[in-house]
N, C-alpha and C positions, 0 to 999 in steps of 0.2 A: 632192857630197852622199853620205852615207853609204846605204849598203843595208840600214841597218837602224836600224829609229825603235824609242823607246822610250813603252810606253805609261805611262796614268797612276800603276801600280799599280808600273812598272818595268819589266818585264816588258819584252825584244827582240823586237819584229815585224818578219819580212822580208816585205816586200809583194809583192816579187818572184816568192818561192817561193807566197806564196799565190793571186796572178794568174795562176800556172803549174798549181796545183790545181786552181781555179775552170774553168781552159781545157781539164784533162785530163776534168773532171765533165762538162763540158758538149758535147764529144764523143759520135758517135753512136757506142753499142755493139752489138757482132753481133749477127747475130740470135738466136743460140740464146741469147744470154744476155739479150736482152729477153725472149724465150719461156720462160724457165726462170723471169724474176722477177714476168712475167706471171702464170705456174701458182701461186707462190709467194706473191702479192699475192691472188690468187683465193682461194686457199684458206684464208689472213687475213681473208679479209673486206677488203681493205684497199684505197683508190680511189689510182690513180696518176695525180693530174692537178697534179703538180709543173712549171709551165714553167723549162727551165733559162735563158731569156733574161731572167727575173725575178730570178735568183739574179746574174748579170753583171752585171745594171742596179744594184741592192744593190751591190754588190763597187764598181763603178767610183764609186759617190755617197760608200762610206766612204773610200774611194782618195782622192777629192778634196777630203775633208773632213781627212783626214788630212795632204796637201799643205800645205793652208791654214793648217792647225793647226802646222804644222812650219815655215810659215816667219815665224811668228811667237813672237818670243823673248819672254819675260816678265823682268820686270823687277825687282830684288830693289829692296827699299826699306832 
């Protein structure tokens, strides 16, 4: 299977590299740099109540949607 699907539009998608981003986001970040985005969001006015296990659940439903959709060939008439 190739490592790289194409979408509707054409357009190359590596799932792979993007499974590898989702995995690098969703790591804990030091702490000065929570406390720095913390001060940063404060000062925005802005709420940081993004769970990153919501963002993986997402990624792994298009993953296997995408699967499914891939191993399904369509059929010229």
């Amino acid at each position: 299977m190739s490592r790289f699907t194409r979408s509707a539009q054409g357009d190359l998608i590596d799932f792979e590299l993007l499974a590898i981003k989702a995995q690098l986001a969703a790591a804990p970040k030091p702490k000065t740099v929570e406390q720095r985005k913390a001060a940063i969001d404060a000062k925005d006015g802005v709420k940081t109540d993004v769970k990153p296990d919501l963002a993986m659940e997402m990624f792994a439903v298009s993953n296997a949607a995408a699967a499914t959709s891939a191993g399904k060939q369509i059929k010229k008439k």
